[in-house]
C-alpha positions as MATLAB code, in Angstrom:
seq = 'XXXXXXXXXXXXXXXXXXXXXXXXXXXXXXXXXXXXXXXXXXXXXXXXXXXXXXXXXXXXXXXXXXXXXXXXXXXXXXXXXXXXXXXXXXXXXXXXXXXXXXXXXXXXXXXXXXXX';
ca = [
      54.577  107.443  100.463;
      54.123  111.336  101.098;
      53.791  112.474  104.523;
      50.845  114.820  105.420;
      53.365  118.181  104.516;
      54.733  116.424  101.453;
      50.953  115.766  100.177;
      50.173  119.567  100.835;
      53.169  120.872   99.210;
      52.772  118.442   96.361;
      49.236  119.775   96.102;
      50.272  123.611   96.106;
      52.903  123.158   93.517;
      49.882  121.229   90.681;
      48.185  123.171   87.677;
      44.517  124.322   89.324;
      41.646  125.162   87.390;
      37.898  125.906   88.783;
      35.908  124.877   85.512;
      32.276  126.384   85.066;
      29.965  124.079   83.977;
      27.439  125.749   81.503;
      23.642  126.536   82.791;
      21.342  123.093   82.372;
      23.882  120.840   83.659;
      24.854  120.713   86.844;
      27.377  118.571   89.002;
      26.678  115.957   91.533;
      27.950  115.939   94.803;
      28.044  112.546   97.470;
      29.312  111.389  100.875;
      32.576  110.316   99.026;
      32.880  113.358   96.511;
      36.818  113.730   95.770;
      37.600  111.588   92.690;
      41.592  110.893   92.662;
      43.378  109.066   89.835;
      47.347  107.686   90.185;
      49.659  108.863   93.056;
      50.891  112.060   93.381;
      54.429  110.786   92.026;
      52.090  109.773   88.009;
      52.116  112.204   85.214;
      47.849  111.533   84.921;
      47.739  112.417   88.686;
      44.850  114.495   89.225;
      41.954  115.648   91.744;
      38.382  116.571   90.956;
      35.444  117.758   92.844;
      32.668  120.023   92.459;
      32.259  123.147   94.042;
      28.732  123.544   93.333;
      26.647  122.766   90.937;
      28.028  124.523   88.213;
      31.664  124.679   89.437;
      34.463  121.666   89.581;
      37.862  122.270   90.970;
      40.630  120.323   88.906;
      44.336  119.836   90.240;
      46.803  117.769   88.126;
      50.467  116.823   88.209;
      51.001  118.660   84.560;
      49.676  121.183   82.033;
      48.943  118.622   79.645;
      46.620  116.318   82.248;
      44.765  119.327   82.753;
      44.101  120.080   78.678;
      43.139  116.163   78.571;
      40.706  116.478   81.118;
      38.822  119.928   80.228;
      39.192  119.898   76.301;
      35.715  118.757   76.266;
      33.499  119.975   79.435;
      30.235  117.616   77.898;
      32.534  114.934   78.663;
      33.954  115.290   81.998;
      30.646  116.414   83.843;
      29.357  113.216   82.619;
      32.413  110.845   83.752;
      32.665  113.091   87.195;
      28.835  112.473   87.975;
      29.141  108.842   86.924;
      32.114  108.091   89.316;
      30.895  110.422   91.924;
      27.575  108.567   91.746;
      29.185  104.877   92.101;
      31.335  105.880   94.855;
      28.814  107.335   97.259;
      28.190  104.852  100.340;
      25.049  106.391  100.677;
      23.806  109.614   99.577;
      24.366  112.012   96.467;
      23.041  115.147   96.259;
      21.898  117.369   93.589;
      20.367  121.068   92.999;
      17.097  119.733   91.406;
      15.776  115.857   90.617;
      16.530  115.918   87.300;
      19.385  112.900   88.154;
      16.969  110.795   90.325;
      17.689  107.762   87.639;
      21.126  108.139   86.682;
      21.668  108.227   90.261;
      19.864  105.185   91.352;
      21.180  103.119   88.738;
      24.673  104.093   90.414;
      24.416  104.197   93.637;
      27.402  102.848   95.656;
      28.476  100.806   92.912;
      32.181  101.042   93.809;
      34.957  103.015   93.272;
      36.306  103.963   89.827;
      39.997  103.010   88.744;
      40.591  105.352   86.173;
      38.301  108.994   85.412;
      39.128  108.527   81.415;
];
């Protein structure tokens, strides 16, 4: 296990991306926001959360987890707003209520194992 300065130096030293989402779509945000997938020590390690509606920040262990996970942006806004919508306790917020359905078919249905 990482200690608190091992985490943030771990975190420092990862491939970042901020990833604009085009206009129309737009991220979700909840109470439990921060999808992670592995431990730090994986290959697929990687952290996601929106910074915004339009804007996700992405940090992974490698280069290659990062092409994986933004080759196809259609894709991973609708895996991050699925998982982000099942792992809310109680509340997920959005810029309009366009996602009033998708959202309360998900609602704090548990966390996700794996993004994809």
């Amino acid at each position: 296990m990482m200690s608190g300065e091992g985490i943030i130096e771990h975190l420092i030293n990862c491939t970042w991306k901020f990833l604009e989402i085009q206009k129309g779509s737009s991220l979700l945000t909840s109470d439990r926001p921060v999808i992670f997938n592995s431990g730090a020590a994986f290959q697929n390690f990687h952290i996601l959360f929106s910074c915004g509606p339009n804007n996700i920040f992405i940090a992974t262990n490698t280069p290659h987890e990062m092409n994986r996970l933004t080759k196809n942006k259609n894709t991973l806004l609708k895996h991050y707003n699925d998982i982000v919508s099942r792992q809310a306790k109680d509340y997920v917020y959005s810029s309009d209520i366009s996602h009033s359905n998708f959202v309360e078919k998900r609602l704090n249905k548990g966390v996700v194992q794996c993004f994809f």
